[in-house]
C-alpha positions, -999 to 999 in steps of 0.1 A, spaced: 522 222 -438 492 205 -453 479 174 -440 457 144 -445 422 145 -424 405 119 -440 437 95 -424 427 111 -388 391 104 -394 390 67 -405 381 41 -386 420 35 -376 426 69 -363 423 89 -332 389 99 -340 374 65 -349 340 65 -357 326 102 -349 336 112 -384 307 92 -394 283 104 -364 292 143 -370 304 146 -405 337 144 -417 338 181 -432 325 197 -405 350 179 -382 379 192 -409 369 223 -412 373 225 -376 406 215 -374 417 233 -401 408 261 -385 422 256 -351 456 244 -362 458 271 -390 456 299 -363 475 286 -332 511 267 -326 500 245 -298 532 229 -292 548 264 -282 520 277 -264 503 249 -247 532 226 -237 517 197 -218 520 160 -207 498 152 -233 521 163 -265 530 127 -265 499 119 -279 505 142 -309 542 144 -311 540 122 -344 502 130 -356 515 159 -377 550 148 -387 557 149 -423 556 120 -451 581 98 -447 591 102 -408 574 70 -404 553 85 -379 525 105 -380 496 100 -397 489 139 -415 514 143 -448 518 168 -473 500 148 -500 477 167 -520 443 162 -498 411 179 -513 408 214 -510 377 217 -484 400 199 -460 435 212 -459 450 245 -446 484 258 -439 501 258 -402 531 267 -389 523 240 -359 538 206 -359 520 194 -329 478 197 -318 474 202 -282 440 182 -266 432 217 -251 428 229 -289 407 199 -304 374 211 -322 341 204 -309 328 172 -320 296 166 -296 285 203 -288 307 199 -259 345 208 -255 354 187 -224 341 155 -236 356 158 -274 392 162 -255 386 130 -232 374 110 -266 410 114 -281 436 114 -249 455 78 -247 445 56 -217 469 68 -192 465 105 -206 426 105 -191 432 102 -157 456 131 -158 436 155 -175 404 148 -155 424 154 -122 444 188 -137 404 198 -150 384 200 -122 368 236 -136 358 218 -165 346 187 -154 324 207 -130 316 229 -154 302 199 -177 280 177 -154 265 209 -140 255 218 -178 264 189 -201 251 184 -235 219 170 -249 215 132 -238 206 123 -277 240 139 -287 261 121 -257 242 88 -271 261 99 -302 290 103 -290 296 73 -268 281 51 -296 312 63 -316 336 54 -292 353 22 -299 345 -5 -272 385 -1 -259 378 40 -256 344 33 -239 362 11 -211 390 32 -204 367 68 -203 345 49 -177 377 34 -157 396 66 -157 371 91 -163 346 76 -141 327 108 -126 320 119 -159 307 85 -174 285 81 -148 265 111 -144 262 117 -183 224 113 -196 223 94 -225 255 68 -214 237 33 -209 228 25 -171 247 -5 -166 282 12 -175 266 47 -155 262 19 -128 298 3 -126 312 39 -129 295 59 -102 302 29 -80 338 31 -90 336 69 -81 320 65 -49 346 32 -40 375 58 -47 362 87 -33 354 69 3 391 57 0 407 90 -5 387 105 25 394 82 49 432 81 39 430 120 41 415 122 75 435 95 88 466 117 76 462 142 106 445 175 86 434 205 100 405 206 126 386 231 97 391 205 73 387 173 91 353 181 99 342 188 65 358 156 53 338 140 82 306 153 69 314 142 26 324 110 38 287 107 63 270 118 26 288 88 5 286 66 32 245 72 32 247 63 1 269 31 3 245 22 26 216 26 3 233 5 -24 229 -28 -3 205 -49 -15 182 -70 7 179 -106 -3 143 -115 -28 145 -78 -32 152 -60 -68 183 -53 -78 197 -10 -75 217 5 -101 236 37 -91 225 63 -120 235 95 -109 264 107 -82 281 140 -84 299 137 -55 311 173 -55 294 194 -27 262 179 -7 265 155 -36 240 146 -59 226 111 -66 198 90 -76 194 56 -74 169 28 -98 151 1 -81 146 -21 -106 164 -25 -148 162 8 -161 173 -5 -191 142 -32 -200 111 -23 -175 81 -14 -191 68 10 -168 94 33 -152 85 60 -124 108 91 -112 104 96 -77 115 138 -73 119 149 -37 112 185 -24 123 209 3 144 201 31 156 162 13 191 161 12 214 128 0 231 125 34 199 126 54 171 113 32 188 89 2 182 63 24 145 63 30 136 81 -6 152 44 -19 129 25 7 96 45 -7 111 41 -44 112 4 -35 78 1 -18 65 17 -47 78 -8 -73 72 -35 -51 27 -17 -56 34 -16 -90 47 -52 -94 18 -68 -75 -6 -45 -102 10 -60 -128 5 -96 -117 -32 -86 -108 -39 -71 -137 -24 -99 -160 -50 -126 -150 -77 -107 -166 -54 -94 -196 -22 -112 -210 -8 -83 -227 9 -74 -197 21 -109 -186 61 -104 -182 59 -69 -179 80 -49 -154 89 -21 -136 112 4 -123 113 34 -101 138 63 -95 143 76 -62 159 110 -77 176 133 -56 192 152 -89 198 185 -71 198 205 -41 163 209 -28 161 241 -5 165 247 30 147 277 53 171 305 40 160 298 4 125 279 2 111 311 -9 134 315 -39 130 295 -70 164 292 -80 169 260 -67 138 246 -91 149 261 -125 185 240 -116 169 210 -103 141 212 -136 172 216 -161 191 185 -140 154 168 -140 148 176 -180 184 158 -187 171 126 -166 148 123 -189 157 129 -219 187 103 -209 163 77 -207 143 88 -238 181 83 -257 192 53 -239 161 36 -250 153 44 -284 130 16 -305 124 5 -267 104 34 -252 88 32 -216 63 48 -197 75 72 -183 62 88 -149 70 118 -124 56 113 -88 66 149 -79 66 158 -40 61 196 -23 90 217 -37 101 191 -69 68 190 -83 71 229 -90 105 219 -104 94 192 -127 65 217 -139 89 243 -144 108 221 -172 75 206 -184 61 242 -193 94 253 -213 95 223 -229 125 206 -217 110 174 -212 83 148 -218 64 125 -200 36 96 -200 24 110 -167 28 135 -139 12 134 -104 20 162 -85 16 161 -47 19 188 -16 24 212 -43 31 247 -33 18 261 -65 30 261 -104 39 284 -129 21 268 -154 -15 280 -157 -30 250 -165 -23 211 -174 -30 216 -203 4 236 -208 25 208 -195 44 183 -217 22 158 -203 8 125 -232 -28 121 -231 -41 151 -203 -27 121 -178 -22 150 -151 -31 140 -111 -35 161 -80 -31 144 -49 -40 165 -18 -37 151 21 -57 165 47 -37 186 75 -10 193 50 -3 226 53 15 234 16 -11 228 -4 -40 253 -17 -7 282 -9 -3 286 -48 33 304 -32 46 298 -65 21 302 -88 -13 286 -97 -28 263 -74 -27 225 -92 -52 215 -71 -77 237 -83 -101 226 -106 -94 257 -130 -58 239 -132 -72 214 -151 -56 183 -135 -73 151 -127 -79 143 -90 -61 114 -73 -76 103 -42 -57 105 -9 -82 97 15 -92 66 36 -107 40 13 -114 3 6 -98 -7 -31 -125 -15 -53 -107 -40 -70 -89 -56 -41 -113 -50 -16 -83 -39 9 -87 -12 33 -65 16 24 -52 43 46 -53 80 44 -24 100 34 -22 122 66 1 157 65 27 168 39 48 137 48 18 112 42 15 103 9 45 79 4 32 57 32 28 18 26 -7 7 25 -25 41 19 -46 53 -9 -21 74 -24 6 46 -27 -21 26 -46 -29 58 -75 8 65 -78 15 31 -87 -15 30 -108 -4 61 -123 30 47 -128 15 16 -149 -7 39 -175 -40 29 -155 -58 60 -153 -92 44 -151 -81 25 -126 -69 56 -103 -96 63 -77 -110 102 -71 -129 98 -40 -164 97 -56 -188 73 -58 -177 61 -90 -148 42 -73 -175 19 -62 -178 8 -95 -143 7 -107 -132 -31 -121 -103 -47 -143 -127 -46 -172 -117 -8 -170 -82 -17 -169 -63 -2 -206 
């Protein structure tokens, strides 16, 4: 049977307006191939043959939408099928799982996430490039869009590249159900085994639940990122991702988990944004360019950080780099013709995570400062993806990770190449506050101390501004301000 692909791919049909994003011979080719090789509809019987019972069904039924008019040449083939199965549909993003969930029906989602679990794992452990997700949920009509991140919410949410409001009202609609289906299944009397692990996912999501409240005066939080599979995964944005100026990742080392530190990496997240926004207002009087500007901070815990069995692996850091490089590329795509500035504050463990994915490529930034680091596998700064050499090494006295170089080279080391960001006890130059010191491996994130003051700076592209713990901080003004 030969059939009509140019009908599938128009604006009216199942595929809306991907044909346009990916190429409407590719796409055909595709399906030409597929249907001329298998007979879905004998081998893959499925709730969803609904969907497709009519797409193929000859000229004149009345109901499909594929004939046996004389199509051109590069896009028909021969089939014995009558029906296309989801399960079979060609790759229209780079990425099976979500092409299948852009063409099921409304109440066909739903259905196939739950009867997919493999899959949907499968794809938020290694989805596709946020640029080509951008794509793809561009193409989406505004009706598919809605029903994907209603009935597909776990997916929506934790896809780089999605914008953050809808990643916000989906992984909130994720979490919502997910508390609901625990406490319904531990109230239903389950084994002792299996109570207390239920006991122990719903303690994670309820940490998080908590960390969603929002104090009054106090910016608002955005959910971005909750895979609530496992110890769960999440990350959550104090602040508008979507329009500050100046946005910081905040990415957590050994021993942080979601269910014991989400909480209080939020709180530093927020104390940091709340440094940054009182820079921006100082450093406005003296240079309007930066009146209205804003910013927002990350308090990212994208992947499992090690414990004391595995701290001495690096496993853990090349997944959490590839999770991290996806973070930011999402933003990168979700903000194109709007860019940020974009910068890591990178803790013990996550900075040699985030330098992993900076070495190989996988990412970009505006600026990195690495603190408690137990060592890199890049040589040097200069082999990081890192604009403008804006590279910071923050060392606290009596912390007992740094100078080990356990995973590499030493950052700290003035071979390294990086600059250095002051930790110590000071007096702001500008402010004339005094400043505490960062004390231990713990220290740095402290409210009121040096270090809080150069990560913010940091954040806000004021290296001149960031102190080193030499005399010249003396003589450090807002004239040097960029």
């Amino acid at each position: 049977m030969l059939f009509d692909v140019a009908a599938v791919l128009s604006p009216s049909g199942v595929f809306g307006g991907v044909a346009e994003a990916f190429g409407v011979h590719e796409i055909s080719r595709q399906i030409s191939a597929i249907v001329e090789t298998v007979d879905p509809s004998t081998q893959y019987p499925s709730v969803f043959g609904g969907l497709f019972g009519g797409l193929f069904s000859p000229v004149g039924s009345g109901a499909g939408i594929l004939s046996n008019a004389s199509p051109h040449p590069s896009d028909v083939t021969t089939a014995s099928s009558a029906r296309l199965d989801p399960f079979l549909i060609p790759h229209l993003s780079g990425n099976e799982t979500l092409d299948r969930l852009s063409v099921l029906s409304g109440s066909e989602v739903a259905p196939f996430v739950a009867g997919n679990r493999a899959e949907i794992h499968r794809l938020l452990l290694s989805p596709p490039r946020a640029s080509s997700v951008a794509t793809w949920w561009g193409s989406l009509p505004r009706s598919g869009q809605k029903t994907l991140a209603s009935s597909a919410s776990e997916v929506v949410g934790n896809l780089d590249g999605v914008p953050f409001a809808v990643r916000d009202k989906a992984n909130r609609l994720t979490l919502s159900r997910s508390v609901s289906q625990l406490e319904i299944s531990i109230e239903s009397g389950i084994g002792r085994a299996k109570l207390v692990e239920k006991r122990h996912h719903l303690d994670i999501l309820t940490q998080v639940t908590k960390t969603l409240e929002r104090e009054s005066g106090k910016p608002q939080r955005q959910l971005l990122t909750l895979d609530p599979s496992g110890e769960v995964r999440a990350a959550v944005v104090v602040g508008d991702l979507a329009t500050a100026d100046y946005v910081s990742y905040l990415v957590p080392g050994m021993f942080f988990t979601v269910q014991g530190q989400m909480y209080d990496w939020t709180v530093i997240a927020q104390d940091l944004q709340t440094e940054q926004a009182g820079w921006l207002k100082t450093l406005s009087s003296t240079d309007s360019g930066l009146s209205g500007k804003t910013a927002a901070t990350v308090a990212w815990i994208g992947y499992q950080t090690p414990g004391v069995l595995d701290v001495a692996s690096l496993d853990r850091a090349q997944i959490g780099a590839n999770f991290l490089g996806h973070a930011i590329q999402g933003i990168r795509a979700a903000r194109v013709g709007a860019q940020p500035f974009v910068s890591l504050v990178t803790h013990s463990y996550g900075s040699t995570a985030a330098m992993m994915e900076l070495a190989k490529g996988g990412m970009t930034v505006d600026a990195l400062a690495i603190i408690g680091s137990p060592g890199s596998a890049a040589q040097s700064a200069s082999a990081l993806g890192v604009k403008d050499g804006n590279v910071f090494v923050g060392e606290a006295a009596w912390d007992p990770i740094v100078n080990t170089a356990f995973y590499g080279s030493d950052p700290g080391s003035t071979t390294f190449g990086a600059h250095r960001m002051d930790v110590a006890a000071a007096t702001d130059p500008i402010t004339n506050k005094p400043l505490a010191a960062a004390v231990g491996h713990l220290g740095y994130f402290d409210s009121g101390t040096t270090a809080m003051r150069n990560l913010a700076l940091i954040g806000l592209d004021q290296s001149a501004l960031v102190s080193t713990g030499s005399p010249a901080d003396a003589t450090r003004t807002l004239a040097d301000a960029r």
